[in-house]
C-alpha positions in Angstrom: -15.2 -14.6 -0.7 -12.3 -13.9 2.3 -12.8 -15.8 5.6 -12.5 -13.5 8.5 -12.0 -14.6 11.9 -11.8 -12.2 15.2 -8.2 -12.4 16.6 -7.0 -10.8 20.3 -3.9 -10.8 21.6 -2.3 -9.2 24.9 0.6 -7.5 23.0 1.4 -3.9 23.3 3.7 -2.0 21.1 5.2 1.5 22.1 5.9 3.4 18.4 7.5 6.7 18.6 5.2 8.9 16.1 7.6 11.3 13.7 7.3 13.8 11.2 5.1 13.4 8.1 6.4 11.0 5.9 5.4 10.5 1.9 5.4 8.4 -1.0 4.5 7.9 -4.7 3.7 5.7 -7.4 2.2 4.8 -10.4 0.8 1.4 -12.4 0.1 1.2 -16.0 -2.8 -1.1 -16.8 -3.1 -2.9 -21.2 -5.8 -4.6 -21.0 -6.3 -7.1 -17.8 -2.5 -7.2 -17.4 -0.7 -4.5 -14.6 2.4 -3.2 -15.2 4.5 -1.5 -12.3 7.2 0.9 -12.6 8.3 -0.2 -8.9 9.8 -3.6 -8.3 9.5 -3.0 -4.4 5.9 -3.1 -2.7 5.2 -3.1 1.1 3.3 -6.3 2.2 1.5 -7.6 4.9 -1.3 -5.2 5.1 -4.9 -5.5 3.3 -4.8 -2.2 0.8 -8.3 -3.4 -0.1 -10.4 -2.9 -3.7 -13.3 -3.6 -3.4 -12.4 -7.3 -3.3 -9.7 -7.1 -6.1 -7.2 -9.7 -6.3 -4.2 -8.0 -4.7 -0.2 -8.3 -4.8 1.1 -11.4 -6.0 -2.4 -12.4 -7.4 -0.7 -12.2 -11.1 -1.7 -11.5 -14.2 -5.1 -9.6 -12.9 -4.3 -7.7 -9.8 -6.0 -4.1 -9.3 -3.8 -1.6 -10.3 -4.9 0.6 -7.5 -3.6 -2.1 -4.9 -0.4 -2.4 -6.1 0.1 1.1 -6.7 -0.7 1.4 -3.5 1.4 -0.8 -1.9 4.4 0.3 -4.1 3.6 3.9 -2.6 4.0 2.3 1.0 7.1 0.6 0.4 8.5 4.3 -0.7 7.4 6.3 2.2 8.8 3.4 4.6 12.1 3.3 2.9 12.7 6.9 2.2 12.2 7.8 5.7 13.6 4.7 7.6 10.1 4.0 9.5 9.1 0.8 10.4 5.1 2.1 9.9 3.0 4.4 8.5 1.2 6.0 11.4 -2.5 7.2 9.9 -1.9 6.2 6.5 -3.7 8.5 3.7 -4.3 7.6 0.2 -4.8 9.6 -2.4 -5.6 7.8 -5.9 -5.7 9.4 -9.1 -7.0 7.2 -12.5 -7.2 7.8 -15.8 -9.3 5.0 -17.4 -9.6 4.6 -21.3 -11.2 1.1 -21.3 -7.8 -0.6 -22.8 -5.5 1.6 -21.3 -5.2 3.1 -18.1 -2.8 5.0 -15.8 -3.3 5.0 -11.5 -1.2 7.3 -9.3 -1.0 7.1 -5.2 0.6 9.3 -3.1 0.6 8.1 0.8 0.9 10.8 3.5 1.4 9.8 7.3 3.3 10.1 9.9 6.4 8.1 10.7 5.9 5.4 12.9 9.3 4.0 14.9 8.6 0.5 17.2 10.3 1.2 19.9 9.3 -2.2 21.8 6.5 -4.9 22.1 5.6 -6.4 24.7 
């Protein structure tokens, strides 16, 4: 079970909101066992599943997390952003018990910190 606790803090950041921004990617799931095409994955961020074990929590992570994370890392680097501005997810499974496939595509907005104060 996670442990949340409440956090403020007085710091402001000023991002510069682009044009739409995009990216894609895909997992393969045998069995328990995740298999990624992408060797890159944006971290830092919750992608959330439902309480899944996510990145780095190896050999049963949810494929959907991953795929999702490997999606934001894309968008971030094609497009030179430093965030995703209104992040949305779209995920696509195909589940055959055994075998499985999960595609994500991300679509935002390109999000450029311009300072924090």
């Amino acid at each position: 079970m996670p442990i949340t606790a409440p956090l403020e803090t007085n710091i402001k950041a000023d991002v510069e909101v682009g044009e739409k921004i995009s990216g894609k990617a895909s997992v393969t799931k045998v069995l328990f066992f995740t298999i990624a095409n992408d060797k890159e994955f944006a971290d830092g961020v919750d992608y959330g599943s439902n309480g899944a074990a996510g990145v780095g929590a190896l050999p049963f992570e949810s494929p959907v997390s991953k795929a999702k994370a490997a999606a934001a890392f894309k968008a971030i680097e094609q497009s030179g952003a430093d965030i995703i501005v209104a992040p949305r997810y779209t995920v696509e499974t195909e589940d055959f018990l055994i075998f499985g496939t999960t595609q994500v595509t991300v679509e935002g907005y390109k999000g450029t910190i311009k300072s924090i104060k």
